[in-house]
KOLTOR-132945 format. One record per atom (N, C-alpha, C): y, z, x. Coordinates in steps of 0.2 Angstrom, whole numbers, plus 5000, padded with zeros to 4 digits. Last residue first. Layout:
// KOLTOR-132945
YZX/...
***
This chain:
// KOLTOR-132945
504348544700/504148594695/504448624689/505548444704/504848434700/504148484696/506348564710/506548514702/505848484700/505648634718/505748664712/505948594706/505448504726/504948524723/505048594718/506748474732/506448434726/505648454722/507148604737/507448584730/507248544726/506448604747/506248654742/506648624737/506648504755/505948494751/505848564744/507948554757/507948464754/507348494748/507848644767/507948664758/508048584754/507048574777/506748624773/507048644767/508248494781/507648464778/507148494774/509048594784/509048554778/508648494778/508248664794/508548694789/508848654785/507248544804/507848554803/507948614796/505648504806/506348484810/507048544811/504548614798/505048564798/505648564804/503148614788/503548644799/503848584798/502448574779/502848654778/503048664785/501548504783/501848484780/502548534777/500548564790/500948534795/501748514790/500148734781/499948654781/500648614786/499848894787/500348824784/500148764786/498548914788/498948974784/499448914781/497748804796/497548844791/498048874787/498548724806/498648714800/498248744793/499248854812/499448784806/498848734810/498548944816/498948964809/499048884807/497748914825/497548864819/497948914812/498048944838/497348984832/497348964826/498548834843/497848814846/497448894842/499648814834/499348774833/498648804835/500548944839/500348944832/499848874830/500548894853/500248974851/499948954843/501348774849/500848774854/500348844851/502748834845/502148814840/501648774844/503048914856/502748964848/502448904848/503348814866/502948864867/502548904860/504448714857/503848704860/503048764861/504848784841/505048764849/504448764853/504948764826/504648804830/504748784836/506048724812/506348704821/505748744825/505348824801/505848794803/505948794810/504048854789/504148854799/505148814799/503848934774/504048844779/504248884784/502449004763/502849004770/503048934774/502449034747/502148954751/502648984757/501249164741/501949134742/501949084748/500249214737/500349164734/501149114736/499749334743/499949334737/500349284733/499149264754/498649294750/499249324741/500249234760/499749174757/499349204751/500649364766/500949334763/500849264759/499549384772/499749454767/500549404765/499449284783/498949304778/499249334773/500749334789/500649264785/500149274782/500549444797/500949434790/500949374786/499449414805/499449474799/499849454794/500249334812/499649304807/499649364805/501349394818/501349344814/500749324810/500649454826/500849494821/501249444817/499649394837/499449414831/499849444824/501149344842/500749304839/500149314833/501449474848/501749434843/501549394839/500349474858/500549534851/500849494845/500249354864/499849384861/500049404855/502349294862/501549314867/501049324864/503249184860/502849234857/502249254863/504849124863/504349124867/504049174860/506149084859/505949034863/505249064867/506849064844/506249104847/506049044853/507848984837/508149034843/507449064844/507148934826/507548874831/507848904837/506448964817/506149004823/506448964829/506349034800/506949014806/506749024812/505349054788/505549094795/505849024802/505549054771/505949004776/506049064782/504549094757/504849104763/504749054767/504549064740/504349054746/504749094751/504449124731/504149104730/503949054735/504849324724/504949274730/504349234729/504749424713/505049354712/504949324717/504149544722/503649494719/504149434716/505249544739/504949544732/504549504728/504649574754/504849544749/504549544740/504349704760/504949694760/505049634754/503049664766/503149714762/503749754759/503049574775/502649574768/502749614764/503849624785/504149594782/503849584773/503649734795/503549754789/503949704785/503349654807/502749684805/502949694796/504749654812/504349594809/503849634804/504949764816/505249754811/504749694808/503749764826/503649824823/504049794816/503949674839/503549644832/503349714826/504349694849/505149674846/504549684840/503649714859/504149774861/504549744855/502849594861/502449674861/503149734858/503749474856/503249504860/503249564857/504849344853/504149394848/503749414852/506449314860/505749324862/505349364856/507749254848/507549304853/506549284855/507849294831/508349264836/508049304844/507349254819/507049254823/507349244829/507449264801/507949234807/507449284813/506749214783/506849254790/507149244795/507349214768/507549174774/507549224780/506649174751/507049224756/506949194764/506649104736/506849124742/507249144747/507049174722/506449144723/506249124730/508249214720/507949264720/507049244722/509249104725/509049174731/508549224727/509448984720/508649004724/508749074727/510448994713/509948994709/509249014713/511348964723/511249034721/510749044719/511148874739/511048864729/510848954730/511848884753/511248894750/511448904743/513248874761/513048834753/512148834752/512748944771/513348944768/513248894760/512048894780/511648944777/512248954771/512548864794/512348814792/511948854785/512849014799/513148954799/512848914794/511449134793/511849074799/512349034797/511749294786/511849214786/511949184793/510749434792/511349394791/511449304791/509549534787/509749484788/510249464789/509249684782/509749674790/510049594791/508149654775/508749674771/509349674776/507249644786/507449584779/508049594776/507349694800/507049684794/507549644788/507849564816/507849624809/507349624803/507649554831/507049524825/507049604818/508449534840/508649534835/508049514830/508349534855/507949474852/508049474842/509049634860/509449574861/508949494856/508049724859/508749744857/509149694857/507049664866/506949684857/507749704856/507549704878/507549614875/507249624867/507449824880/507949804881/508049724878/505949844877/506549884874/507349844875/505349774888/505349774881/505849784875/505949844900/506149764900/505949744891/505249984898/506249964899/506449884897/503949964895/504149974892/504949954891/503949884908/503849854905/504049884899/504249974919/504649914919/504449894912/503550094914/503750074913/504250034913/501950014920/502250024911/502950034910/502350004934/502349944930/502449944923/502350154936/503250084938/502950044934/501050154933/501550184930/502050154930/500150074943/500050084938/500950084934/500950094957/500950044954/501050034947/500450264956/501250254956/501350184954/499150224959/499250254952/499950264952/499250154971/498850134964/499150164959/499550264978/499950204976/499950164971/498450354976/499150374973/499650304973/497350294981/497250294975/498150344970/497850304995/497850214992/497750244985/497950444998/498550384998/498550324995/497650574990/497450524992/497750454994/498050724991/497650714988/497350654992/499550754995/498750824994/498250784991/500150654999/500150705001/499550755000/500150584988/499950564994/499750605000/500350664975/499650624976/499550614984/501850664979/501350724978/500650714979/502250524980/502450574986/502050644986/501850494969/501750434973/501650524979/502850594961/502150574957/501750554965/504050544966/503850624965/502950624964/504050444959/504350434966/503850504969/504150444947/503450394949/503650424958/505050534942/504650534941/503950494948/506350444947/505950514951/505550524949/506050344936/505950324943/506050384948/506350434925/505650394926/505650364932/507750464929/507050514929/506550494928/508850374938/508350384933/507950424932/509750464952/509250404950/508950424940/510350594957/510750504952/510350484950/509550654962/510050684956/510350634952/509050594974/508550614966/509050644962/509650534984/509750504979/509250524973/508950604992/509550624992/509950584986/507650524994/507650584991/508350624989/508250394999/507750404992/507850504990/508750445011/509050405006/508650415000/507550475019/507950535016/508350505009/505950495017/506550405015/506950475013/505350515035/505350505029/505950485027/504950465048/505050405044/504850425036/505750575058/506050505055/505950465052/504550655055/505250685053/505750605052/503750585061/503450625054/504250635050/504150585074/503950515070/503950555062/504150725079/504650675078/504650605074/502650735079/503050755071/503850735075/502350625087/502150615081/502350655076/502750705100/503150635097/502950625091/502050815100/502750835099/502950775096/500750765101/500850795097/501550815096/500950715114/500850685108/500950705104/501150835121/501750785120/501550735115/499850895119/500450925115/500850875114/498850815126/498950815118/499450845115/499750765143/499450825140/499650815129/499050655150/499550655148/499150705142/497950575161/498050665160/498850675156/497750435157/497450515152/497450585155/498750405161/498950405156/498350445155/497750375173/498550425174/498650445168/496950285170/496750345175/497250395173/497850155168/497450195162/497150265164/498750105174/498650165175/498350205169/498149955173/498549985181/498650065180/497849935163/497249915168/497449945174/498749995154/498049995152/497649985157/499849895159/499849965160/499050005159/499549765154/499449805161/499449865164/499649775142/498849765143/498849805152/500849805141/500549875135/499849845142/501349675145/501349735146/501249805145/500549615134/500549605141/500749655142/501549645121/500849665122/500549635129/502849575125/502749675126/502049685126/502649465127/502649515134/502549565132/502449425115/501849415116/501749465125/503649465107/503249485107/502349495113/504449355118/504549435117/504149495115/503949235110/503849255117/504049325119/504649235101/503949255098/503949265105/506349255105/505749205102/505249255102/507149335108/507549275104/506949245102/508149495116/507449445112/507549385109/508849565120/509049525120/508549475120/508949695118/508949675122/508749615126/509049695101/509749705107/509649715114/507849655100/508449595098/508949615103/506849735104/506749695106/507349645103/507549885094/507749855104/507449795106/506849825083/507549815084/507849835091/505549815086/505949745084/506449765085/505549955087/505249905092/505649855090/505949975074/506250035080/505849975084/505049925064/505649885064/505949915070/503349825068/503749905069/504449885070/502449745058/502949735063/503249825062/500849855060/501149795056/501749795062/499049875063/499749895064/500049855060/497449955065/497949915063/498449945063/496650015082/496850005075/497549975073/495349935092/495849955090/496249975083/494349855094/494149945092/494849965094/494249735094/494049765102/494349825102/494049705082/493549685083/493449705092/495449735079/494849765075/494049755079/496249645084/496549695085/495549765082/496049535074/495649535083/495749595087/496349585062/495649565066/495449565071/497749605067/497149645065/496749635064/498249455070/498349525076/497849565075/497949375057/497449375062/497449415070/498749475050/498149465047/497449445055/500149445055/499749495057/499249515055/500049295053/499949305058/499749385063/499849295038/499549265042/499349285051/501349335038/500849385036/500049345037/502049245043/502149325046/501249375042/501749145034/501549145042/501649195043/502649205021/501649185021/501749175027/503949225024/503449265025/502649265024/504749165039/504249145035/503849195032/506449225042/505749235043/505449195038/508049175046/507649195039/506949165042/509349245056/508749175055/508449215048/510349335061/510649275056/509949215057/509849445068/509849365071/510049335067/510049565058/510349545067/510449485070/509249485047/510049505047/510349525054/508049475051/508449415050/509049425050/507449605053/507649555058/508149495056/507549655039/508049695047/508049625054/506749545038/507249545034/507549585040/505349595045/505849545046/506249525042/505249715039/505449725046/505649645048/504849715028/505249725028/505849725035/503449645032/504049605029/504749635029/502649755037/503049675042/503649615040/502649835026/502949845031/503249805036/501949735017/502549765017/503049805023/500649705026/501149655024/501849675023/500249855025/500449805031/500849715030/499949855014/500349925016/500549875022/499149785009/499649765009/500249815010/498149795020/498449745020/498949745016/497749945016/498049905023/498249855023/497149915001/497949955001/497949935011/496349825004/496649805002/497449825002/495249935010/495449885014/496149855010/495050004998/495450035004/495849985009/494349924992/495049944989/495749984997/493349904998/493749854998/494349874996/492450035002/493050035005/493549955005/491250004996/491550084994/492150064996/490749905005/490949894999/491449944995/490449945017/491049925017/491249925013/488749965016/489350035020/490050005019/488449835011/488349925006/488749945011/488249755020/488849755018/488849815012/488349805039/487749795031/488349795026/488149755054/488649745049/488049725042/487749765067/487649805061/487949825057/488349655075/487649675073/487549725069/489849665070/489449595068/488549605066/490049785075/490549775071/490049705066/489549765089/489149805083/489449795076/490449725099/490049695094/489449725088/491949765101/491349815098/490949765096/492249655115/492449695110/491849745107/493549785127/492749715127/492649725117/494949765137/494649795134/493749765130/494649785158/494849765152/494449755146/494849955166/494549875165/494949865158/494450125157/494650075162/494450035162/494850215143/494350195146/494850115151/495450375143/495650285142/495250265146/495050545135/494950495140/495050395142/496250625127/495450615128/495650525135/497350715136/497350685128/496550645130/497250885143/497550815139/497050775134/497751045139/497551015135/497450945136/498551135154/498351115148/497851065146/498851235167/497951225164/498151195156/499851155179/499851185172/499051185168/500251065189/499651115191/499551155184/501551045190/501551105192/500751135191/501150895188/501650925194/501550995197/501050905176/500350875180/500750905187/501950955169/501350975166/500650985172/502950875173/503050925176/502250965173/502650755167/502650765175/502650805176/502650785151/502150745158/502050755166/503950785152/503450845151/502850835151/504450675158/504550715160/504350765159/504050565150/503650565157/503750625159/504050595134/503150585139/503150575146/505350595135/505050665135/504250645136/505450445141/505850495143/505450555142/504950395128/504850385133/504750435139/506050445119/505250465116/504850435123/507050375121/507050455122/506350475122/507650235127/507150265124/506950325126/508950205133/508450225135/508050255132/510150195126/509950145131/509350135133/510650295120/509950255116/509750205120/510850455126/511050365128/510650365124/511450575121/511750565127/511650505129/510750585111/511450625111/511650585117/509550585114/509850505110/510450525111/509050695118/509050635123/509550575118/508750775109/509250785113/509450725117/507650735105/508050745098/508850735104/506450745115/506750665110/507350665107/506750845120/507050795123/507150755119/506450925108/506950935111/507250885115/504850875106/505350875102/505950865106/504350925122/504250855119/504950845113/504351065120/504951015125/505150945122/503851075109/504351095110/504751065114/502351065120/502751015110/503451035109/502451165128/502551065130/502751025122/502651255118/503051255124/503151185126/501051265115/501651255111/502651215113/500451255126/500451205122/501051205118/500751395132/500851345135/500851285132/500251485121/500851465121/501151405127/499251465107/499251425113/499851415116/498751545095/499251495097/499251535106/498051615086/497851605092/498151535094/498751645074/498551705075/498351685085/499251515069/499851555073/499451645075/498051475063/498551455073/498551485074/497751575053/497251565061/497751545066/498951505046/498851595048/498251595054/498551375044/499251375047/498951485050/497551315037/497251355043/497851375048/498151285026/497751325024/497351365031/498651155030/499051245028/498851295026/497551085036/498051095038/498451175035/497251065024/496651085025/497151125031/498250985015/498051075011/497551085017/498350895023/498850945023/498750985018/496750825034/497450835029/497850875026/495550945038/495750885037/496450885034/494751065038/495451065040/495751025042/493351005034/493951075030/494651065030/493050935045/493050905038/493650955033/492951045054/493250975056/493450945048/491951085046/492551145049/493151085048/490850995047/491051035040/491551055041/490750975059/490750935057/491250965049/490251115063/490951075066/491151025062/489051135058/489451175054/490351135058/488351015065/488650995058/489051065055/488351095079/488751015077/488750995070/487551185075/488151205078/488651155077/486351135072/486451175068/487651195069/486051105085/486151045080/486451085072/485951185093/486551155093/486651105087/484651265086/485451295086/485951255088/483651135081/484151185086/484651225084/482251115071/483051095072/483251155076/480951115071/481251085077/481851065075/480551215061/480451245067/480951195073/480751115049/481251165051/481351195060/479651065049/479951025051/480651075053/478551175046/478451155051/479151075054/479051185033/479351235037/479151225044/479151075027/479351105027/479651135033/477651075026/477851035032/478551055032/477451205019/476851195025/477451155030/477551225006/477951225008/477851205018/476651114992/476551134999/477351135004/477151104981/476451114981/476151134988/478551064983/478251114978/477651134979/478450924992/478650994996/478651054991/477250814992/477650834986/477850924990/478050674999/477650735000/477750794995/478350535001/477850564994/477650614997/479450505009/478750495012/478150505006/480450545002/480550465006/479750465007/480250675004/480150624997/480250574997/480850705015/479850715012/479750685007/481750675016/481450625022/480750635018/482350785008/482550685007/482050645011/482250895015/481850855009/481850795008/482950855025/482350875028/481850845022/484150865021/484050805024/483250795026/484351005015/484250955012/484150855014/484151065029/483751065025/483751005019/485551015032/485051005036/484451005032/486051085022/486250985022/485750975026/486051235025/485751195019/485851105020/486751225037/485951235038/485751215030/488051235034/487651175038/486851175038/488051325027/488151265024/487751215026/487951435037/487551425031/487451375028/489051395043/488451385050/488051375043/490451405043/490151325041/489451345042/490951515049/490751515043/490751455039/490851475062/490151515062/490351515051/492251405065/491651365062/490951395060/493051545065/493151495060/492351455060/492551575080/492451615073/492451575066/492751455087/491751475085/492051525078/493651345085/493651425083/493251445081/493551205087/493551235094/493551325092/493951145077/493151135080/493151195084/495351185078/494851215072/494051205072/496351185088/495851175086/495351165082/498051245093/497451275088/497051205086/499251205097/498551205104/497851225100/500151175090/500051245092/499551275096/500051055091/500651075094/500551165096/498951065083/498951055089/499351065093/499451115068/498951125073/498951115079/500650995066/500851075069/500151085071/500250885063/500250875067/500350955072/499950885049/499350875052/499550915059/501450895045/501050955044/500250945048/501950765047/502250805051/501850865051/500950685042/500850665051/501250725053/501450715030/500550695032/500550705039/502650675028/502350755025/501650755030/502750535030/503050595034/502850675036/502050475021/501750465027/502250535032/502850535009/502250565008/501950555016/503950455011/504250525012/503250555013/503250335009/503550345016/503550425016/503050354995/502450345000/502650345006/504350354988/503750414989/503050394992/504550234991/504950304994/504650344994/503750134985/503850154993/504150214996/503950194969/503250194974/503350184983/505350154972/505050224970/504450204973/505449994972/505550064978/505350124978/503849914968/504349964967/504649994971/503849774976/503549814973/504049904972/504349634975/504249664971/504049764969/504049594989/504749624988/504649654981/502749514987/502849594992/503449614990/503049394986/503049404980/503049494982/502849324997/503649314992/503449374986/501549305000/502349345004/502749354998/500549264994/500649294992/501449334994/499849134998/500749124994/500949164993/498749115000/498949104994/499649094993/499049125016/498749065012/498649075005/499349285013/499649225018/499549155016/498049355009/498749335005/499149295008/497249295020/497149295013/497749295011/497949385031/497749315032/497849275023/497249495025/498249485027/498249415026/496149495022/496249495018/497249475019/495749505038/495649435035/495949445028/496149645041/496749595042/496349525041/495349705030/495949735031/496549665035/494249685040/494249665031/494949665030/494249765049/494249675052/494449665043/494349875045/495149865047/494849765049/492949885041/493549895036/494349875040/492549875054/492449805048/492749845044/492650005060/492949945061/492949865060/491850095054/492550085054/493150025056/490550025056/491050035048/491650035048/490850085071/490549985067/490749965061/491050185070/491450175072/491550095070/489850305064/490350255061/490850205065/489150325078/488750285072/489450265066/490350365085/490050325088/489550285081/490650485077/491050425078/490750385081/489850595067/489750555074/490050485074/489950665057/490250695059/490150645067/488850605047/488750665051/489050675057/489550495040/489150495046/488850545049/490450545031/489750515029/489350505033/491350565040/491150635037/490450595034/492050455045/491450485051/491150535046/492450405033/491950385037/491450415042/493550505032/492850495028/492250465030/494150485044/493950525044/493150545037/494650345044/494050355048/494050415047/495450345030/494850295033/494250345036/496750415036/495850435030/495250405030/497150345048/496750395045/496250435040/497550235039/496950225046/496550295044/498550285034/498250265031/497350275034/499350305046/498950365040/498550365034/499550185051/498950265055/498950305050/500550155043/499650105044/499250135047/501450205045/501250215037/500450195039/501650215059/501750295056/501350285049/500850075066/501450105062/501450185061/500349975080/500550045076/501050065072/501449825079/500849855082/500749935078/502549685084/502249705078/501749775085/504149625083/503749665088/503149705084/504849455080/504749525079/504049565083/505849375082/505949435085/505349475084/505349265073/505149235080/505349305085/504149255059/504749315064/504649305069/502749205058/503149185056/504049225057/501149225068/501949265063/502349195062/500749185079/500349145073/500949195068/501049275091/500949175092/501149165084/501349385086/501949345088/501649285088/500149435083/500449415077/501149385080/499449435095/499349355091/499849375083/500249535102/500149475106/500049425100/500249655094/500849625097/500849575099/498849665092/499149625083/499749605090/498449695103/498149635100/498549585097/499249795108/499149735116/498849695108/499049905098/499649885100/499749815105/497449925099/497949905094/498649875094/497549995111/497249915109/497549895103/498250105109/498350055115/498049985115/497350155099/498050165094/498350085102/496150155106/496150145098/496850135099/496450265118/496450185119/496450145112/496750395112/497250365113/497050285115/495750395094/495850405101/496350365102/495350405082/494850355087/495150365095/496150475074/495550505076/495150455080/497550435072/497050405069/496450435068/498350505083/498350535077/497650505072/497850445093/497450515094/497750525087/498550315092/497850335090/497550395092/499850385090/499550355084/498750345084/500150395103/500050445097/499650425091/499950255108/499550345113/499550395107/500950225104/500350185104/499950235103/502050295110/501950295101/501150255099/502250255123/502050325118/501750325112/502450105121/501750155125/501550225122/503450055114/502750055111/502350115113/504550065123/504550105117/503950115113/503949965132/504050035135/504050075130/504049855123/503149865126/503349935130/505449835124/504849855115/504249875119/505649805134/505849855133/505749905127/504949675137/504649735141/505049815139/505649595128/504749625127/504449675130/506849575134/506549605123/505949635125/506749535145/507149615144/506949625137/505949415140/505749455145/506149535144/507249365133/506249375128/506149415134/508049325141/508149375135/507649395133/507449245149/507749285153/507949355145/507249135141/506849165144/506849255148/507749075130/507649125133/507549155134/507148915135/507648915134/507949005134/505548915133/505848955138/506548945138/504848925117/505348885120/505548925128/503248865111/503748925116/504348865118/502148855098/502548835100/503148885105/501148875087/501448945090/501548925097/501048795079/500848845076/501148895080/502248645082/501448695085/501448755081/502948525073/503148575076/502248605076/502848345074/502648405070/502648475075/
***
């Protein structure tokens, strides 16, 4: 019996050049992602050393390179920044919340893993992903110009002095909520009121209008609405390091892919930042030693603060299953191997967990890391598990160094990231595609963007779903032939029907599935046949399925068909129908069993010898 997470050293010498050349591409992009998330650059560096290390033991992709994404940090993102806004703008008191949503986030990974749910990830509409990548693009590339511009919006006492009123109303109204928690009736007596007022500070007053500002100029209307302030106190030494940062990344591929550019433009505008003594901006502080975990995440773990956020959780897990999966298909096609995907998604289920639990944020397989870990020459899970080593050493050997790496370049590599992970192919292909699939694409891409990303995927699922269903309806009611009565055409075996009985029976034909999208002609059958008719013969030797709808739309007609006295025969019903039509007891309330026949000459046998006996 093969080990859950079994090593071969056969290539050893490949998995080593795979790992440490995926753990060099990582570092940047680590470092961005969590300063882009809001928990900072160690949050995005823990992140990357966890899920990279146990989603390679416990994955199913024996290349793949899991950790930070572009779609998983923007998600993360809104996360934490509601959270901390319900906290009164203090990361330290949300941080426990925020990180029992992302443990939620990768036990539910696990979760879909053990049902089985991999296989089934492919389904999900391309439109909805196009417009959720293009929307992940919009989001990191427009966030990200503030700071490229060195503008901080906490930091623009003008700007946040017109939060100061606001703040002092929430303050006040947290003053009353405490007096009415207590039964002080504060109408009758302004007195404590006012005596509780005298001990709020001006700094405190000062840290919620921040809080409020911070909050304002969140995401990309809050973002372009503070685009005229930047560029009024734009910071041009900042600017200049973002700039460069781009330029090399963009320039550098020109010339090798050998060598990771994004690497490259973090040492060199890096070095010369720190080299010439430059007064910039760097990136917040990485903490030293090795990482420990948050155990608060367990001690004040109430499950009211999480609840608001299972849906959230759910959209990371399968934001992150889909991205891990996609990336091990790219995998499989370089390697000629085929991934597992319930154990891939298992495996970075238990990456983010544990990746969660020592306050890092989640990640999925990154396909740009996987795929320099193949062509340099990667081979097993062991690949994985160096790059996150490597990510760990560097964190213990120059975690001191890496925080004077100035926020520009950060901010320069994350709108490079912003700019390559939207779906140009989807967009260039909006003049050909369908309109109801630009539609949902445009829909997913607009919502995400201005408004809300897990409740626009949702709402783009919604949609794709109607109309697959409306199109898949439509197109098998075209093919399931359930004519009105006068449309009928003779079968084969229908050719010597007695003349004598066509005015006294009439013969329905059922060629096809009776579902939601075909039972409209049916519907007006009752109403199509003549008062001479003395029975009806419905043909159901080609219906090989009814659903609900159908089903009730057959009993409507059979009622309104009994009731006027006409005797209805079933012919050849096939397993599934006459199951449905058994367990609501059309038969044998509406038609007696003795009216469901085998064959169409069985059924006109019965009819001929009970006209002759009448």
């Amino acid at each position: 019996m093969k080990r859950p997470f079994s090593f071969s050293l056969k290539h050893i010498k490949g998995d080593l050049f795979g790992g440490i050349t995926a753990g060099i591409v990582a570092l940047p992009l680590a470092l961005a992602f969590g300063v882009s998330s809001g928990l900072g650059p160690s949050a995005g560096l823990y992140g990357a050393i966890f899920v990279s290390i146990f989603a390679a033991l416990f994955g199913g992709t024996a290349t793949q390179i899991s950790g930070p994404t572009a779609p998983m940090t923007a998600v993360s993102m809104v996360v934490i920044a509601s959270i901390i806004a319900i906290n009164d703008g203090d990361l330290q008191k949300a941080l426990p919340i925020i990180l029992a949503v992302f443990l939620m986030a990768g036990l539910m990974q696990v979760s879909l893993g053990l049902i089985g749910m991999g296989k089934y990830i492919k389904y999900i509409p391309y439109p909805v992903v196009s417009g959720f990548m293009t929307a992940i693009g919009v989001i990191i590339l427009v966030t990200q110009v503030l700071p490229s511009l060195g503008y901080y919006p906490k930091e623009d006492m003008e700007y946040v002095a017109q939060f100061k009123p606001r703040a002092e109303e929430l303050i006040l109204d947290n003053i009353l909520h405490e007096e009415m928690e207590e039964g002080i009736l504060v109408l009758e007596d302004f007195k404590e009121t006012i005596h509780r007022a005298k001990f709020i500070t001006e700094s405190q007053i000062l840290k919620e209008a921040k809080t409020l500002a911070g909050k304002e100029a969140s995401g990309v209307i809050g973002s372009i609405k503070l685009l005229p302030r930047a560029f009024q106190n734009v910071n041009w030494l900042e600017l200049l390091l973002a700039l460069g940062t781009i330029l090399i990344i963009f320039g550098f591929k020109r010339i090798t892919k050998a060598v990771p550019s994004t690497l490259v433009a973090l040492l060199v505008i890096s070095g010369l930042a720190i080299g010439l003594g430059l007064d910039y901006r760097p990136i917040e502080k990485i903490p030293e030693g090795l990482p420990v975990p948050v155990l608060e995440v367990f001690t004040e773990f109430k499950l009211n603060n999480i609840l608001p956020y299972v849906f959230t959780a759910l959209t990371l897990a399968l934001l992150g299953a889909i991205d891990s999966l996609l990336t091990s298909v790219v995998a499989d096609n370089m390697t000629k191997t085929r991934h597992q995907p319930n154990k891939e998604l298992i495996g970075q289920g238990i990456g983010n967990s544990i990746g969660a639990i020592f306050g890092g944020i989640p990640g999925a397989g990154a396909t740009i890391r996987t795929v320099v870990n193949i062509n340099a020459g990667g081979k097993t899970r062991l690949s994985g598990v160096i790059s996150g080593i490597l990510l760990l050493v560097i964190l213990l050997a120059f975690g001191s160094t890496a925080s004077k790496i100035p926020a520009a370049v950060l901010a320069g590599i994350l709108i490079t990231v912003g700019i390559g992970v939207m779906d140009y192919k989807g967009l260039k292909a909006i003049p050909f595609m369908p309109k109801p699939e630009v539609a949902i694409m445009l829909i997913v891409l607009v919502l995400s963007s201005v408004w809300n990303l897990v409740y626009a995927v949702g709402i783009g699922l919604v949609i794709a779903s109607l109309m697959f269903m409306k199109k898949i309806g439509d197109l098998t009611a075209e093919r399931s032939e359930v004519k009105s009565l006068d449309e009928e055409e003779s079968w084969p075996d229908e050719g010597d029907f007695p003349k004598d009985l066509k005015n006294s029976v009439f013969i329905k034909h059922i060629k096809g599935p009776l579902f939601f999208g075909s039972t409209s002609d049916f519907q007006q059958l009752a109403k199509q046949i003549p008062k001479s008719a003395k029975y009806v013969i419905i043909r159901m030797g080609r219906m090989q399925y009814i659903d609900q709808s159908g089903l009730y739309a057959m009993e409507e007609v059979l009622v309104d068909l009994v009731s006027k006295g006409i005797k209805v025969l079933l012919v050849n019903p096939i397993e599934q129908p006459l199951y449905m039509l058994e367990r609501i007891d059309i038969i044998p309330d509406l038609i007696p069993k003795a009216h469901v026949f085998d064959s169409f000459h069985q059924c006109l046998d019965w009819i001929k010898q009970t006209v002759k006996t009448q």
